[in-house]
C-alpha positions, 0 to 999 in steps of 0.5 A, a space after each residue: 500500500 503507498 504511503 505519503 509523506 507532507 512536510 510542511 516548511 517554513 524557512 528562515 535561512 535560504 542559504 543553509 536550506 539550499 544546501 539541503 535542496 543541493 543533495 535531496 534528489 542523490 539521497 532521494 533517488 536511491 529509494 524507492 520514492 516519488 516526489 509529487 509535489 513541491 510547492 510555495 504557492 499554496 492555493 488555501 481553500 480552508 483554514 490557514 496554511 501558514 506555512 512557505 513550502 509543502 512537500 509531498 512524496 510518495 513512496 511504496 510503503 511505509 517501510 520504504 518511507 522509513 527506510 529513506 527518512 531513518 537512512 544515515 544518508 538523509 540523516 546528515 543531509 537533513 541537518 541543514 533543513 533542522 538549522 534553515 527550517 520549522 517543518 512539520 513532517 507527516 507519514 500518512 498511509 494510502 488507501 
């Protein structure tokens, strides 16, 4: 079953997250995920949003999802989003 990971981002240093950006795609591209979107103009039709960018990844499970979040790769990549960004990052299974 997939599974989707949403990362809500809002970015307070655009040169530190562009390290971050720079080295997603060759950590990403070794497993077995699909990013669906990218965005930073969100069109809100409830609520608040308040957030600069939206990520949504598509992976094959849940295993799969973890296995690329949990990766040590990822793990030193993903440093430089914890010092550029507030992000709330969410797994949610598919139907």
């Amino acid at each position: 079953m997939a599974v989707y990971v949403i990362a809500q981002l809002n970015i307070h240093d655009r040169t530190t997250y562009a390290k971050y950006v720079s080295g997603f795609m060759d950590v990403f591209s070794k497993f077995a995920g699909k990013v669906l979107s990218v965005d930073e103009a969100t069109n809100t039709l409830e609520g608040e949003w308040n957030y600069a960018r939206s990520v949504l990844l598509e992976f094959p499970s849940e295993g799969d999802a973890l296995a690329w979040y949990n990766s040590a790769p990822y793990q030193e990549l993903a440093r430089h989003r914890h010092a550029a960004s507030d992000a709330n990052i969410v797994l949610l299974k598919g139907l």
